[in-house]
N, C-alpha and C positions, 0 to 999 in steps of 0.2 A: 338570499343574501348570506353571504359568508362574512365570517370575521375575520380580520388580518389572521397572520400568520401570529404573530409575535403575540395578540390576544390570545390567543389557543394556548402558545406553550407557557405563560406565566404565570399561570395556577398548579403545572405538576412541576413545572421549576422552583416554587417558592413551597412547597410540598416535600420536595426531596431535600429542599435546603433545610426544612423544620425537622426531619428522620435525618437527616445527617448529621443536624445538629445535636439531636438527642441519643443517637447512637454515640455519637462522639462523648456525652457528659457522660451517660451510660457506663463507657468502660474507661472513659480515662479521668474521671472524677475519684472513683474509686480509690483506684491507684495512687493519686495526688495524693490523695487522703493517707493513705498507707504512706508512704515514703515521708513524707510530713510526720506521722507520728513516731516511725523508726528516727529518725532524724532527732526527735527530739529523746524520747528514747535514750537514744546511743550517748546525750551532750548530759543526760541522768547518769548513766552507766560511767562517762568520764568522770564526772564530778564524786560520785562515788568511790571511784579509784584513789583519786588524788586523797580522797580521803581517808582510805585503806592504807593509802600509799605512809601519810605523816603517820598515823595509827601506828604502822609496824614500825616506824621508823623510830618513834618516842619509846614504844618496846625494845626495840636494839638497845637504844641507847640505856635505858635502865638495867636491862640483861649484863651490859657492861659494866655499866658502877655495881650492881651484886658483885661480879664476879671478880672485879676490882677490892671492892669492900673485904669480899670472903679470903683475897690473895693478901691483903695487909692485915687481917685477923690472926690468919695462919701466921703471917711474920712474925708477925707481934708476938704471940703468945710461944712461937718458936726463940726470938732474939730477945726479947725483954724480960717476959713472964717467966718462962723453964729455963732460959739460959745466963739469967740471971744468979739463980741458984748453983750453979757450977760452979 
């Protein structure tokens, strides 16, 4: 007695379907996992920036009032203090 057809082939069918399924997590699990953490990663890297970004930005702007400050110092003691005395 022989068995159908379609008995015989449904054990190295459901066989290659379990290896192909784990070949498949195998390498593309991996990967998920990687671009997943670049991903996140990179949304670190931005928020970092942004925050670099006001950092320099509060700098400028202080670098300007010094150098404001240090421009009406010079006046001053140029127009009021020394030329005062004239």
């Amino acid at each position: 007695m022989t068995r159908p057809l379609w008995r015989r082939l449904v054990p190295p069918a459901l066989v290659l379907l379990v290896l192909n399924g784990l070949v498949f997590a195998a390498y593309t699990l991996p990967r998920a996992l990687q671009v997943r953490n670049v991903k996140a990663r990179a949304v670190d890297v931005r928020s970092e920036l942004d925050r670099e970004r006001a950092a320099t930005a509060a700098l400028r702007r202080q670098a300007e009032t010094i150098r404001a400050n240090a421009a009406d110092t010079e006046r001053f003691y140029r127009e009021v203090a020394v030329g005062g005395l004239e």
